[in-house]
N, C-alpha and C positions, 0 to 999 in steps of 0.2 A: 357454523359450516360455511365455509366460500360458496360464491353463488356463481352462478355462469358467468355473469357480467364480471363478478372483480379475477375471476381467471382467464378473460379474456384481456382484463386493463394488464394483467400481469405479464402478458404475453406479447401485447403493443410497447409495453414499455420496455421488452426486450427484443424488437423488432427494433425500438426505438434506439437503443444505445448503438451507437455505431463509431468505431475508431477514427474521428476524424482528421482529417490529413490539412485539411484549410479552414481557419477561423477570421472571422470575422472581427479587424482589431478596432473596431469601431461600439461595437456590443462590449456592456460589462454585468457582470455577475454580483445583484444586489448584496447587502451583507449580511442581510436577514439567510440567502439561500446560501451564501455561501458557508455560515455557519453550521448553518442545518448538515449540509455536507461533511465538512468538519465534523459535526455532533457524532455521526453516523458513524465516520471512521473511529472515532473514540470510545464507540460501544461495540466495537467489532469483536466476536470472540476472536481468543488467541489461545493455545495449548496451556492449560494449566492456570491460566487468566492470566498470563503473565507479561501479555503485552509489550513486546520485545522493538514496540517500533517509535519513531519519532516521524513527524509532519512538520517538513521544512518549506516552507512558502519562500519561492526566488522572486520576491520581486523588485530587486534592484536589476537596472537596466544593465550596469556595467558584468554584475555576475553575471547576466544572458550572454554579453556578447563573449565574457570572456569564457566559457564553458563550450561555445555553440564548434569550434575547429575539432571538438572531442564527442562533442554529442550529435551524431549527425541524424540520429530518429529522434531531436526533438528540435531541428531545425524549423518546422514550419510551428512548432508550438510557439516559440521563442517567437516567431514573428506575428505572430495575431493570436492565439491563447490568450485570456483573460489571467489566468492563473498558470503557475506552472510549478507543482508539488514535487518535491523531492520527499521520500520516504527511506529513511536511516533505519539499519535493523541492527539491533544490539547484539554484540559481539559474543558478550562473556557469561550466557545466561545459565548458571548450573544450578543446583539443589544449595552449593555453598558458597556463590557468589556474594558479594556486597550488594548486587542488584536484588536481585531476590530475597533478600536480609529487608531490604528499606521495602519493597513491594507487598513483602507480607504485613509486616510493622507498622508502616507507615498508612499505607491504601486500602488494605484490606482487613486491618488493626485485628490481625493476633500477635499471637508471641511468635518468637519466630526461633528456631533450635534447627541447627543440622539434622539431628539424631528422631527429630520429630517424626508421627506416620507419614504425612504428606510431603514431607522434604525427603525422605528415603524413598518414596514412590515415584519420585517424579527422577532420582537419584538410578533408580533401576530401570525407569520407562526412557531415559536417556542414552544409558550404557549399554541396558541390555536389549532392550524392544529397537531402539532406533540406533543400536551403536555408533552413537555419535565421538566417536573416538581421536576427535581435532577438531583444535580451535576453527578449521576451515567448513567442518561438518556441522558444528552449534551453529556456527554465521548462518552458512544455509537453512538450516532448520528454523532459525529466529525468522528469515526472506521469506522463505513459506507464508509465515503469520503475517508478513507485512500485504503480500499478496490478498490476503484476506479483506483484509483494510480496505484495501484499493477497490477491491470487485464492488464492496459495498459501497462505498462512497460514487462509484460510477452508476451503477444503480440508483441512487438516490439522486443523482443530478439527472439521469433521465427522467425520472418520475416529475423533475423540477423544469422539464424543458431545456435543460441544459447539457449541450455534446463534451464529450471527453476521447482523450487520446491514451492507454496507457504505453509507457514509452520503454523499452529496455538496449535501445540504441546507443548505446554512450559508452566510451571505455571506463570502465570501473576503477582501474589501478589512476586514470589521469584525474578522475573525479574525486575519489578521496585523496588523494595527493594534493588536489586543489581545496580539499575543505580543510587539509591539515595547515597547509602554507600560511592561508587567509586567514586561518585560526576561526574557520566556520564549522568546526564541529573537534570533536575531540575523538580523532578514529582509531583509539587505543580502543573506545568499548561502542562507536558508533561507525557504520560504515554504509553507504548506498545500497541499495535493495534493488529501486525499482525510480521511475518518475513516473508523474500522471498530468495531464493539462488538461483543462478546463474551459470553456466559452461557448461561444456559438458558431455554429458551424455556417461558412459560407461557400459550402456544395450539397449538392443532392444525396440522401442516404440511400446507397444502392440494397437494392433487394438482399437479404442473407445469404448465401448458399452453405448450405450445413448437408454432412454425413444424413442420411435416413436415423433414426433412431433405433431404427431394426437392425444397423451396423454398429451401436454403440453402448447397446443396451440389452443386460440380459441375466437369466433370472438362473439361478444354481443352487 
């Protein structure tokens, strides 16, 4: 059973995560922690376990500048961020994808069949539960999952002492345009999500202001 003390650390440490806006570009992000962060993102659940996302690390200087005229919410990342994570969410994730084919097979080591119970369930929880009915509505769905990722991985770099920004500032259509060009990603079945940066924060965490919980929370 949690004790008072570790639900209090639980609740500093989300007092603790704060979006921040200026980093410190002098501070950097050991590899040990940065891993762990990493780790963290790669154990994230996702719907079905299917893990629809990829963790692209920009650390070439010239992709910074050449992104930053398109990405204007990750402009102060890009200048003092330790890290600056691009999260890809898989395009084409169905019951009869090729993805899904090597995920079962390959990761998860069953056999893998269309016609299978779990490949029709996930086939029905698609169409029918989330009628996901365009390639435009699977992408979304997959962003969700990536979302997930993210939450987690900012949580664990609080807990590590380290600030994060999550960013969705940036036009999308110029950003995969740009991964297609450079031939930095292949956005037939990978496309932008989300970004997130990394480092340490060089301003003050201002205090939260949140809804009451008695406006957000409620029991039926």
């Amino acid at each position: 059973m949690n004790t008072e003390k570790q639900r209090q650390a639980i609740i500093a440490t989300a007092h603790r995560r704060y979006a921040t806006k200026k980093y410190d570009p002098t501070k950097h992000i050991s590899t040990a922690d940065w891993q762990t962060i990493l780790e963290v993102g790669r154990l994230s659940p996702s719907s079905f376990g299917y893990e629809p996302w990829q963790f692209v690390l920009i650390d070439s200087d010239q992709v910074k500048q050449d992104i930053k005229p398109f990405s204007w919410g990750a402009v102060n990342s890009i200048n003092g961020a330790d890290k600056l994570l691009l999260i890809l969410a898989r395009t084409d994730v169905s019951y009869d994808s090729a993805y899904v084919a090597r995920l079962v097979s390959d990761v998860k080591g069953h056999i893998y069949s269309k016609s299978s119970p779990v490949s029709q369930n996930f086939k029905h929880f698609q169409e029918n539960d989330l009628q996901l009915d365009s390639p435009r509505a699977r992408f979304d769905w997959a962003a969700k999952q990536c979302y997930i990722a993210m939450a987690n991985m900012m949580t664990a770099a609080a807990e590590l002492g380290i600030d994060s920004c999550p960013i969705e500032g940036f036009n999308y259509r110029q950003m995969n345009q740009y991964l297609k060009v450079h031939h930095l990603a292949d956005t037939k079945h990978w496309r932008a999500a989300v970004m997130v940066s990394f480092g340490y924060r060089d301003q003050p965490i201002k205090p939260k202001v949140r809804q009451p919980l008695s406006a957000i929370y409620r029991t039926i």
